[in-house]
C-alpha positions in Angstrom: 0.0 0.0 0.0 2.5 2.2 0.7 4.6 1.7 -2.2 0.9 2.6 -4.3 0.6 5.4 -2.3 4.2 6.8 -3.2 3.3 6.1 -6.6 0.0 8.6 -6.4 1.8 11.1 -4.9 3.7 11.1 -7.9 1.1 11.3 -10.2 -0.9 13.9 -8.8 2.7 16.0 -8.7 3.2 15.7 -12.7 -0.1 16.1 -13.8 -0.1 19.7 -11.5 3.3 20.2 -12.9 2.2 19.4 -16.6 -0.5 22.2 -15.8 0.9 24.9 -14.3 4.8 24.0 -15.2 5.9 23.5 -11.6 8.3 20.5 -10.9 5.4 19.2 -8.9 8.0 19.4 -5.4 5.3 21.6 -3.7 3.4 18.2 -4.2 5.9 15.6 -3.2 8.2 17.4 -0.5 5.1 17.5 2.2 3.9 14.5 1.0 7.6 12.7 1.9 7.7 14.5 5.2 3.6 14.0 6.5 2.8 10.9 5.1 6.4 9.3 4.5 8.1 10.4 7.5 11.5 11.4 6.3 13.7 13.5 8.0 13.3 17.1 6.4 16.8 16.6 4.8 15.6 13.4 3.3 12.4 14.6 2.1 14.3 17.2 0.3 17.1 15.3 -1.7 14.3 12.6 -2.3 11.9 14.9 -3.6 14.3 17.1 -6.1 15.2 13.5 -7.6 12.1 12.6 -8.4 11.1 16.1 -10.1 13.8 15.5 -12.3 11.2 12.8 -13.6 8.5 15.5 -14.0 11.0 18.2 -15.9 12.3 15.8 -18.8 8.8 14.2 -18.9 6.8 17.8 -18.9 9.6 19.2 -21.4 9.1 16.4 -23.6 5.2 16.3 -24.0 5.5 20.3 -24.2 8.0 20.3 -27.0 5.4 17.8 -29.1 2.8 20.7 -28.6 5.3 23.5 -29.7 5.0 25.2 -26.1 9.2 25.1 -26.0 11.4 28.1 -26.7 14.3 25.8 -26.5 17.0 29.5 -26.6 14.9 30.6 -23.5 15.2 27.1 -21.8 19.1 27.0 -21.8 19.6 30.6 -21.3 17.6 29.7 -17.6 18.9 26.3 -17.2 22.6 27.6 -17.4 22.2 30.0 -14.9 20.3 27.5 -12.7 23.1 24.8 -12.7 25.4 27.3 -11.6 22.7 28.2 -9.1 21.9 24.6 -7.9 25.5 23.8 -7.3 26.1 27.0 -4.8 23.0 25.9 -3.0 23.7 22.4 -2.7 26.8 23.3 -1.3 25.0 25.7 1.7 22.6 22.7 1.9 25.3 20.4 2.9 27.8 23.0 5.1 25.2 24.9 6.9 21.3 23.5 6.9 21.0 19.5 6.3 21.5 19.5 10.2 19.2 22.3 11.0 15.9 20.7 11.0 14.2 23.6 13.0 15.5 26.5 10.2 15.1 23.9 7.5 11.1 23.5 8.2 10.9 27.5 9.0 12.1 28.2 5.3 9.4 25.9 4.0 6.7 27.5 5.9 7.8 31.0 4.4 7.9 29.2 0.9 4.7 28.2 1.3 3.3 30.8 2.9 4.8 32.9 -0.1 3.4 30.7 -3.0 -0.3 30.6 -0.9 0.0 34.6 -1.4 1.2 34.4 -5.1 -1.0 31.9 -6.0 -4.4 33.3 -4.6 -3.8 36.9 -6.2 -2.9 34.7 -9.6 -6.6 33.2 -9.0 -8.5 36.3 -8.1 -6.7 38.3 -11.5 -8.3 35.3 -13.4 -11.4 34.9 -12.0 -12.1 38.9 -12.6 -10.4 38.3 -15.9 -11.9 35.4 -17.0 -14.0 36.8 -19.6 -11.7 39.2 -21.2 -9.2 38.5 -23.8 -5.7 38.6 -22.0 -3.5 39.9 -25.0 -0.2 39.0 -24.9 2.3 41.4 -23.7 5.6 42.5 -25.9 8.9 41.8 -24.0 10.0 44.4 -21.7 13.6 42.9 -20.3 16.6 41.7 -22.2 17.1 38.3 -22.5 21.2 38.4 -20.5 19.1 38.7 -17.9 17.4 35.1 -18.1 20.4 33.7 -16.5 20.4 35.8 -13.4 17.0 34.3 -12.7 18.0 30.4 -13.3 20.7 31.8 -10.8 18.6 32.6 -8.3 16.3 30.0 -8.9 19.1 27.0 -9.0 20.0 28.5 -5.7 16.8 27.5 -4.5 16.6 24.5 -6.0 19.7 23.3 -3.9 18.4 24.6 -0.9 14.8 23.3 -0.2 14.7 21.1 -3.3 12.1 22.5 -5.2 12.6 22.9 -8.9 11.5 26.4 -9.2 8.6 26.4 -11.5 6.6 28.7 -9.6 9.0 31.4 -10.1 10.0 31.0 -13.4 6.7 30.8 -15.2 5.2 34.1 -13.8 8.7 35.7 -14.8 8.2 34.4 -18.5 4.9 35.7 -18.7 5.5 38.9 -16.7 9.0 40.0 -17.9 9.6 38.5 -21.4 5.9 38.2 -23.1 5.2 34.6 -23.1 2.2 33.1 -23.4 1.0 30.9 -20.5 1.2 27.5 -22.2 4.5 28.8 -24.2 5.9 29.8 -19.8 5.0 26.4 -18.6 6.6 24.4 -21.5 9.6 26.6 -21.4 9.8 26.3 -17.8 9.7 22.9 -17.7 12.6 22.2 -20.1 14.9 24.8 -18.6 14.7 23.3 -15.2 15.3 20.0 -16.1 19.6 20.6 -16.1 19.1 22.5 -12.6 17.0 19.5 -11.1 19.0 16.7 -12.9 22.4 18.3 -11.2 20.5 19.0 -8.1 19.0 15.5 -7.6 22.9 13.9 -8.8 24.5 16.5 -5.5 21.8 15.4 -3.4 22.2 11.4 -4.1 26.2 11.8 -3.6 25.7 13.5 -0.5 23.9 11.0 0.8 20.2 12.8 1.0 18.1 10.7 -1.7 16.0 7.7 -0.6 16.3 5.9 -4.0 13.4 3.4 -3.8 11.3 6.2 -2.7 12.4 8.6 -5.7 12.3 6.5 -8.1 8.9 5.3 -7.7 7.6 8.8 -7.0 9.6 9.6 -10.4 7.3 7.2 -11.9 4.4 8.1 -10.8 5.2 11.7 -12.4 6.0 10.2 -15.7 2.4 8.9 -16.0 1.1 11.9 -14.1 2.9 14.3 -16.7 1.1 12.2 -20.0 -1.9 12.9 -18.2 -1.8 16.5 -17.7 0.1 17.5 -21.0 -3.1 17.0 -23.2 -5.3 18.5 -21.1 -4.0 21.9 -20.8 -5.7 23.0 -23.4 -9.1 22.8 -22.0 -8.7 22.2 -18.5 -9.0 25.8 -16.7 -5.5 26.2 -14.5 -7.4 28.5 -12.3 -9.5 25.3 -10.7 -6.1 23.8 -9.9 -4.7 27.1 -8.1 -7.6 27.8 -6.1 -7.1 24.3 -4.3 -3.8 24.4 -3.9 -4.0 27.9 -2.9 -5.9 26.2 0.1 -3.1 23.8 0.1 -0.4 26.2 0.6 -2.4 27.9 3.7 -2.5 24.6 5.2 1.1 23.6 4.8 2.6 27.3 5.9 0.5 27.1 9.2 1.6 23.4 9.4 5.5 23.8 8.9 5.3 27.1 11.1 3.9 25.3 13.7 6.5 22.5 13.4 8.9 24.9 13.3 8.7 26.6 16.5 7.2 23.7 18.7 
């Protein structure tokens, strides 16, 4: 049962990934901890190796719907290995052993995305029957790598792949559309997760069995979501996990200073 369950987790991780091109970690990485029981450390390194899964997978079904501006997606994803590699390295040095910061810095991640994600669904509700033209590019693109910097940083940090950043910065800063963001996203932060997820196994941080069958679970999550982003409405999937979000900040807050 538990191996199934493992395997669900993963599924339900790619298809939101597929949807909203997120790595599916915000998925995965409370899952490991609440219904898994790994140590936060654990849950982290486990999780980022499994949404390596989700990127190559997304990226894939993405580039066979033309959603992939492959230029874009290396021009992040070199800035994010470089980013991923610094943060792996404060991961291991300073905050593998610090369970109490660790689960703090989650709560404020999530606590963050609950804010991002519920004034992303408000915008679309009130927008939902207008035309949302898309917008010309307002920043240069030398500046793509700065954000796979940051983002990579992340990424070696608390695991995640970054998605949630990226896509609002494609839309927001460089005029892409939303399925051309999530498609993008996905391929550029498969490198940063894929060096990530190798750091984390060598340091000793990846429950394997557990990764890998999470991993597969996002593969056939992934197939599922890809064709449906088309007509499925993203703004259903961010109002409950909006909810979601509340629930785990409070949760990891209250962990964090019991």
């Amino acid at each position: 049962m538990s191996y199934l369950l493992i395997v669900v987790v993963g599924m339900a991780a790619g298809l939101m990934g597929a949807i909203l091109g997120i790595g599916g970690a915000i998925v995965m990485l409370p899952a490991t901890e609440l219904l898994l029981h790994l140590p936060t450390a654990n849950a982290i390194g486990t999780t980022l190796f499994a949404v390596m899964f989700t990127a190559v997978s997304g990226a894939w079904g993405h580039y066979r719907q033309g959603n992939v501006n492959l230029a874009w997606s290396w021009r992040v994803g070199l800035g994010g290995v470089a980013g991923v590699l610094l943060g792996s390295y404060i991961f291991k040095e300073y905050l593998s052993s610090r369970e109490q910061l660790l689960t703090l810095l989650l709560a404020v991640l999530f606590a963050f995305m609950a804010i991002r994600m519920a004034r992303d669904t408000i915008r679309e509700i009130k927008n939902s029957h207008q035309e949302q033209a898309q917008s010309e590019p307002q920043t240069p693109l030398w500046t793509m790598p700065l954000i796979g910097l940051v983002v990579g940083c992340l990424t070696g940090v608390l695991g995640l792949g970054g998605g949630f950043l990226i896509v609002p910065a494609m839309i927001w800063l460089y005029g892409a559309s939303p399925y051309l963001a999530v498609g993008t996203t996905l391929l550029s932060i498969f490198p940063v997760t894929a060096v990530g997820a190798i750091a984390k196994l060598t340091q000793g941080f990846v429950v394997l069995p557990i990764a890998l069958l999470m991993g597969v679970g996002t593969l056939i999550g992934v197939q599922l979501g890809v064709p449906v982003t088309r007509w499925i409405k993203p703004v259903v999937f961010k109002a409950v996990f909006t909810l979601l979000f509340i629930f785990l900040a409070v949760n990891y807050l209250s962990s964090s200073i019991s």
